[in-house]
C-alpha positions as CSV (number, residue, x, y, z in Angstrom):
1,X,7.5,-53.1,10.7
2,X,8.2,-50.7,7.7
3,X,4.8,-51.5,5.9
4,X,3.4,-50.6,9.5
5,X,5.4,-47.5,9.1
6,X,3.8,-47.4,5.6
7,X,0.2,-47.8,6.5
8,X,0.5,-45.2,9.1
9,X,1.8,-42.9,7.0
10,X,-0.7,-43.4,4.2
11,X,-3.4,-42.8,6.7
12,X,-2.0,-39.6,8.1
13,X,-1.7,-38.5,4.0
14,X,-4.8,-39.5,3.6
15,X,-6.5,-37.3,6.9
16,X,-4.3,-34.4,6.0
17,X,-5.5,-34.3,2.0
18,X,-9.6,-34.6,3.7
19,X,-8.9,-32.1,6.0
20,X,-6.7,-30.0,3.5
21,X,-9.8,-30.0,1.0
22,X,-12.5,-30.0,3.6
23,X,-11.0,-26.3,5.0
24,X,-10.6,-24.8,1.7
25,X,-14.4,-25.8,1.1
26,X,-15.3,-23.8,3.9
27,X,-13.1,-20.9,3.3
28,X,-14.0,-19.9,-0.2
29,X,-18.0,-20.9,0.3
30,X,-17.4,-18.3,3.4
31,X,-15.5,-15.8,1.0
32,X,-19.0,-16.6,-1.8
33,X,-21.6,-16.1,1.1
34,X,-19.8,-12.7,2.4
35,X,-19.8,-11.2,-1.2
36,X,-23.4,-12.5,-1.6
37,X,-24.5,-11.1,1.6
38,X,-22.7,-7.7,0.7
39,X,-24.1,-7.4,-2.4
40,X,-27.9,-7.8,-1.1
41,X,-27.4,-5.5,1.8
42,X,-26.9,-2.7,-0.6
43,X,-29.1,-3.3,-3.2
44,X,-31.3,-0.5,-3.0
45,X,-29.2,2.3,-2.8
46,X,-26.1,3.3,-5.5
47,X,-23.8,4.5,-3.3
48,X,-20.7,4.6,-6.1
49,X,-22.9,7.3,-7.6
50,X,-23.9,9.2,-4.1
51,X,-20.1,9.2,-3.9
52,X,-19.1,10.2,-7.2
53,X,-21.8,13.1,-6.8
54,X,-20.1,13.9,-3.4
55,X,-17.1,14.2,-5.1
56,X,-18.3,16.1,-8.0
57,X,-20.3,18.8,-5.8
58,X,-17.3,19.0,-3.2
59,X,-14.5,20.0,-5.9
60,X,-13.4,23.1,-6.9
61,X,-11.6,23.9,-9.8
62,X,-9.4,26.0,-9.6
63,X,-6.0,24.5,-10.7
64,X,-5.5,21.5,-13.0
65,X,-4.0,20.0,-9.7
66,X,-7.2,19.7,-8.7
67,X,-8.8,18.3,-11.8
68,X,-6.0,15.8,-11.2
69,X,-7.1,15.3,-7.7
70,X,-10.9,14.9,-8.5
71,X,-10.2,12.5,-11.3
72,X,-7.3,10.5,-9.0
73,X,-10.3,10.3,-5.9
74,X,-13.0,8.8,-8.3
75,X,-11.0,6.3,-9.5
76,X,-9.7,5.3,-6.0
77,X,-13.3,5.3,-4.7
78,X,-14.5,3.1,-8.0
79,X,-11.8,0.3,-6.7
80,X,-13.9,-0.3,-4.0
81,X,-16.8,-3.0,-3.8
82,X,-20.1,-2.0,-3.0
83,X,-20.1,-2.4,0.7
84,X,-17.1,-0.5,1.1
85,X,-18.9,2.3,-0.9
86,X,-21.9,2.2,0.9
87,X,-19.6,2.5,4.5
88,X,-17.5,5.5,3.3
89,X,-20.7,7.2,1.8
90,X,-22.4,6.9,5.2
91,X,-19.4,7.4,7.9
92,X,-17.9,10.0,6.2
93,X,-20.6,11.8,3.8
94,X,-23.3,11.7,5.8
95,X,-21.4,11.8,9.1
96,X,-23.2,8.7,11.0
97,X,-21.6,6.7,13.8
98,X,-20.5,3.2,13.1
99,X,-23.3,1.8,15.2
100,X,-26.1,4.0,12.8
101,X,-24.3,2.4,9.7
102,X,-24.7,-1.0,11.1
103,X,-28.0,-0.3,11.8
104,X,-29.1,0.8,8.2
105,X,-26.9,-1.7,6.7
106,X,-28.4,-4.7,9.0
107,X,-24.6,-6.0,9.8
108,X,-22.7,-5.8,13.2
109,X,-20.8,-2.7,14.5
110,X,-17.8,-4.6,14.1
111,X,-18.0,-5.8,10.7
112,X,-18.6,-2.1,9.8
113,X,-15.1,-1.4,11.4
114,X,-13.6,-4.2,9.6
115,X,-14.9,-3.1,6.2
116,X,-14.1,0.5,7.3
117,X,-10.6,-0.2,7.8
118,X,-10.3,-2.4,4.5
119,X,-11.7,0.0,2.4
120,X,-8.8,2.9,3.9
121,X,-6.4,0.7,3.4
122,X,-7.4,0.0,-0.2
123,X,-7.9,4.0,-1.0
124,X,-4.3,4.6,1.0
125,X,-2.8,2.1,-2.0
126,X,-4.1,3.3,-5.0
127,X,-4.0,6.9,-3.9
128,X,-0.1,5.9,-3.1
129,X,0.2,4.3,-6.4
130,X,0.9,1.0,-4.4
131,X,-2.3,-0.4,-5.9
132,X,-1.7,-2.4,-8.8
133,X,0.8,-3.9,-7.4
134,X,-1.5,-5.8,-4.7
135,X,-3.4,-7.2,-6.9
């Protein structure tokens, strides 16, 4: 009876380890194929320097606060990837709806929301100083 116990358990190991390494598979070549894919979609256009000239143009110097404020907003905006660039540069610089960015950037509406909102979230921690700390 116990080596029945034995074998049952060796099997169920056995399925759980397959499965275990089966789903991890899938996740990172998932995580490989959505930074591939964002890379491509954005290619063409340098968005990191469309927003650093957005930056640049929009600032006003007329304290070292804001100096300090320029410098702390570039830095924030250069610890995004390239997709999130791209989606802040064209929802907030050049004022297009989510479903226009999708559009241009050949990905779903959704996805746009989804990088939208990562990319806040990510610019809310550095700019909080909560940053390095995440990583």
């Amino acid at each position: 009876m116990e080596s029945k116990n034995d074998y049952r358990e060796e099997k169920f190991d056995s399925y759980l380890n397959k499965t275990i390494i089966l789903s991890s598979r899938t996740y990172f070549k998932k995580q490989m194929n959505t930074i591939n894919k964002e890379r491509t979609i954005v290619d063409d256009v340098d968005y990191s320097a469309l927003l650093q000239d957005f930056v640049n143009a929009n600032s006003s110097f007329s304290s070292f606060d804001d100096i300090d404020s320029k410098l702390e907003l570039s830095s924030a905006l250069s610890t995004l990837s390239v997709i999130e660039q791209a989606v802040i540069f064209l929802l907030f610089q050049e004022d297009l709806t989510q479903n226009e960015v999708a559009e241009i950037l050949k990905i779903y509406s959704k996805t746009v929301s989804k990088i939208k909102n990562r990319a806040m979230g990510k610019l809310k921690k550095y700019l909080k100083g909560d940053f390095e700390n995440e990583k």
